[in-house]
N, C-alpha and C positions, 0 to 999 in steps of 0.2 A: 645519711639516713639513720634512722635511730633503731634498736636493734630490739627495742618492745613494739611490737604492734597493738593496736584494740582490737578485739574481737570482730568489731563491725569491719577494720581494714582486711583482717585472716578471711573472713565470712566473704569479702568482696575477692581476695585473690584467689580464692577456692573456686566459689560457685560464678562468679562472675557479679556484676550490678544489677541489683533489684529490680525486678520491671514492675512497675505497678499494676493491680490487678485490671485496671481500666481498660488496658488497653488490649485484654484478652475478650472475646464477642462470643456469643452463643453460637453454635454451630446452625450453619444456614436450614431453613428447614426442608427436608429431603421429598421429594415427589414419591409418589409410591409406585412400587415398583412392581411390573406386571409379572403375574406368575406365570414360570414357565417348566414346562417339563419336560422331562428327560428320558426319552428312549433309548431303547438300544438298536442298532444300525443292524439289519439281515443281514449277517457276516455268511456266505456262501463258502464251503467249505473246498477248499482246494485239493488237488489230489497231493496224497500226504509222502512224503519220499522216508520209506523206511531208514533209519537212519546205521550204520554200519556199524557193526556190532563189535563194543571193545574188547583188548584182550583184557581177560580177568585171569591174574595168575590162579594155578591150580594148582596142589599135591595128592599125590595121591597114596593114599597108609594102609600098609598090608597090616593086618592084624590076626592073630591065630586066638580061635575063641575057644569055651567050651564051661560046660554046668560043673563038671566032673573034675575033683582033684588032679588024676592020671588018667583019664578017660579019655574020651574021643574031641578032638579038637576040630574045629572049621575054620578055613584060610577067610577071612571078611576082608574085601576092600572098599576105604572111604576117601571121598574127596572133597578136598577142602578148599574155600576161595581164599586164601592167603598166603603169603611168600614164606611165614616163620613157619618153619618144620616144628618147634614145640608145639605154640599153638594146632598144628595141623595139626598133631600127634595126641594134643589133650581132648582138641574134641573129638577124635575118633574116639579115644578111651572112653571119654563120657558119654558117647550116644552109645558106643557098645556093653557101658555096663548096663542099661537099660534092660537088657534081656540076657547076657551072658555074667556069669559071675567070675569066670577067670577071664583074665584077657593079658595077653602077650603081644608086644611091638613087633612084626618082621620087619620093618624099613620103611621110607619115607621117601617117595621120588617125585622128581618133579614131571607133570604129565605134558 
């Protein structure tokens, strides 16, 4: 076998042999096709079984608040849906700076 091919031999062991266009036909012509529509079925609503209520971890952050440098403080506690005590810890800080401007961590437990 000789180790040039022609273009025409590559073209044939690529794509496979030519088929001429003749013997490809116009596609048959199609009946027409009856319209039809589409409802939706009266789904009857079943009795619905509350489903059982997962555990959501919780913490809960003692916080000592208060407006005043050395003033009067208030014990706040929040609870958080998450197992990282930081994050517990940062959102209590941040909801409670909303309205208290010092705010001190007492602890972090799990509830």
């Amino acid at each position: 076998m000789s180790s040039e091919l022609t273009e025409e031999e590559m073209r044939r062991a690529l794509f496979g042999t030519a088929q001429p266009e003749e013997q490809f036909s116009a596609p048959p012509a199609q009946d027409p096709v009856p319209e039809v529509v589409f409802t939706k079925p009266a789904v009857v609503p079943a009795a619905k079984k509350k489903a059982a209520k997962a555990f959501t971890p919780r913490l809960k952050v003692t916080l000592r608040v208060g407006n005043e440098f050395e003033g009067k403080r208030y014990e706040l506690t929040h609870e958080a849906d998450t197992l990282s005590s930081l994050l517990a810890e940062q959102e209590a800080v941040k909801a409670a700076r909303k309205k208290h401007r010092y705010v001190e961590v007492v602890s972090v437990k799990s509830m």
